[in-house]
C-alpha positions as a printed NumPy array, in Angstrom:
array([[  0.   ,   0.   ,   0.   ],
       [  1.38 ,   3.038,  -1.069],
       [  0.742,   5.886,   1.139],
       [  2.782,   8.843,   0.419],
       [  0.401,   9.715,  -2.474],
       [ -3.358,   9.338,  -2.401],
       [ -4.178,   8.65 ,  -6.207],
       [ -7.339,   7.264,  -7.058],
       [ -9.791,   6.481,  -4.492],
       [-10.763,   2.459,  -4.838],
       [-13.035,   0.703,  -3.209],
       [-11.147,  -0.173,   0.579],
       [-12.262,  -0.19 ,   4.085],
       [-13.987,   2.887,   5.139],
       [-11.806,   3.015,   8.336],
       [ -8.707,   3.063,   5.909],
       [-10.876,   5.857,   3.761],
       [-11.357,   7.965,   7.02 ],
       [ -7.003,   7.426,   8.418],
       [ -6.18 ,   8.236,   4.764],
       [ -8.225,  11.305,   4.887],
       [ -7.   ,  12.37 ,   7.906],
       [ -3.867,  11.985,   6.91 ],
       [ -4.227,  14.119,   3.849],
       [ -5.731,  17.009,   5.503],
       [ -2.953,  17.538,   8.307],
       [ -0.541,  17.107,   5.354],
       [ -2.069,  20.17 ,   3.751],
       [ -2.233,  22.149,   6.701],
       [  1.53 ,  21.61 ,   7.732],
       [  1.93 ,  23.183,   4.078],
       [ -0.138,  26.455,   4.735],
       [  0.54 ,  29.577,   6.29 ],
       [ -1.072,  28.623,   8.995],
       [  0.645,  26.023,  10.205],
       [  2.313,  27.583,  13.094],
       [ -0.615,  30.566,  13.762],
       [ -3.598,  28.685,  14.511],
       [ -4.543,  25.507,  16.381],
       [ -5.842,  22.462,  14.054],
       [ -9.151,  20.972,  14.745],
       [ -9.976,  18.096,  12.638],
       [-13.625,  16.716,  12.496],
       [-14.296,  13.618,  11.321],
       [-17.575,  11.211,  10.892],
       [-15.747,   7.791,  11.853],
       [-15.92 ,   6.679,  15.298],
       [-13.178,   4.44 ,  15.185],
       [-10.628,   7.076,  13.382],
       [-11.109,   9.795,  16.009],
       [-11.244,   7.156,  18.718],
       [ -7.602,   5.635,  16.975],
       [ -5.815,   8.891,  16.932],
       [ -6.67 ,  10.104,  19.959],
       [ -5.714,   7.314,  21.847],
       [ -2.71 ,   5.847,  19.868],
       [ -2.681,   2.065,  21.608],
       [ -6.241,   1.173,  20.536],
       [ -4.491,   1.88 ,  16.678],
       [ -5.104,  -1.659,  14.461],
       [ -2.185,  -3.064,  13.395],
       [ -3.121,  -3.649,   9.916],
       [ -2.978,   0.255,   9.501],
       [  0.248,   0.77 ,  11.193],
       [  1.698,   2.697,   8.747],
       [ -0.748,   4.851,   7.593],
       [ -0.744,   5.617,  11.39 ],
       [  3.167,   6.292,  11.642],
       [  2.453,   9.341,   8.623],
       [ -0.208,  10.367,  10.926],
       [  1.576,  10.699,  14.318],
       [  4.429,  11.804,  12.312],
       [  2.587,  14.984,  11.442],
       [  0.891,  15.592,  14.645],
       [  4.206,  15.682,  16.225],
       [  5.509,  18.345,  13.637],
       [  2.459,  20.533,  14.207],
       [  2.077,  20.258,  17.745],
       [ -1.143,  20.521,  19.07 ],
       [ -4.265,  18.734,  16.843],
       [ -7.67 ,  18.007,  18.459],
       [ -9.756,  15.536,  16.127],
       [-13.674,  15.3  ,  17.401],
       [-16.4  ,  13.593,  16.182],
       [-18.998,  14.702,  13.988],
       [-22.497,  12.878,  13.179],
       [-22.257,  12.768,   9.107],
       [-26.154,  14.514,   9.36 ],
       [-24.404,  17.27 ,  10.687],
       [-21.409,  17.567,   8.859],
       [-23.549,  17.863,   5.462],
       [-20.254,  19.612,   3.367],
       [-17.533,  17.15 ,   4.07 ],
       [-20.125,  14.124,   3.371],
       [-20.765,  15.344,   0.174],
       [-17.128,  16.212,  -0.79 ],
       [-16.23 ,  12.521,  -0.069],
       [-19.418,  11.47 ,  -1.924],
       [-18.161,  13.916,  -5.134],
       [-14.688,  12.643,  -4.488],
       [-15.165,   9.036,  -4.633],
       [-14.98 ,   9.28 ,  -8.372],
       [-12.074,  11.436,  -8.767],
       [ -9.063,  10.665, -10.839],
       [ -7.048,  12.733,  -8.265],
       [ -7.3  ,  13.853,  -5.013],
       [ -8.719,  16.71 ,  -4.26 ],
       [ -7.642,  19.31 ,  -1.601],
       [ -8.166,  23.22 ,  -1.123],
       [ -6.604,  26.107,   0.865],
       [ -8.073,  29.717,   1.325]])
């Protein structure tokens, strides 16, 4: 599993879905201007991929590595809160991943 790139999106465990996401967004923020100006608060829909990076022990195995980019990053931002959000509620980022399912290549977007 390659997972330095995210090309594009096949059909894999929606846990795996949810780490690589995570992963790609705290990529793109250590890459902003406001990486060192503003605390990061991730929100994501998955139980199990809030509950696995807040509390690194209860991390599977099987995604190690996807893991080690992830703590990797967290260490070179500093502080990163990641809550949970009901995918009712969070109504945008549901229907990016639903648009981005199909994509060629990933998407991503600063402002």
């Amino acid at each position: 599993m390659n997972t330095g790139e995210l090309s594009r999106v096949q059909v894999i465990c929606s846990n795996l879905a949810e780490l690589l996401a995570i992963k790609t967004a705290l990529e793109v923020f250590t890459k902003t201007g406001w990486f060192d100006k503003v605390n990061l608060i991730i929100k994501s829909d998955s139980a199990n991929a809030v509950q696995w990076v807040n509390d690194p022990s209860s991390k599977p195995w099987v995604y190690w590595d996807v893991r080690e980019f992830i703590d990797r990053f967290i260490m070179e931002i500093g502080e990163v809160r990641f809550t949970f959000a009901c995918r009712e509620i969070n109504c945008l980022a549901d229907a990016m991943a639903k648009v981005g399912i199909d994509r060629h290549c990933p998407f991503s977007a600063c402002w």
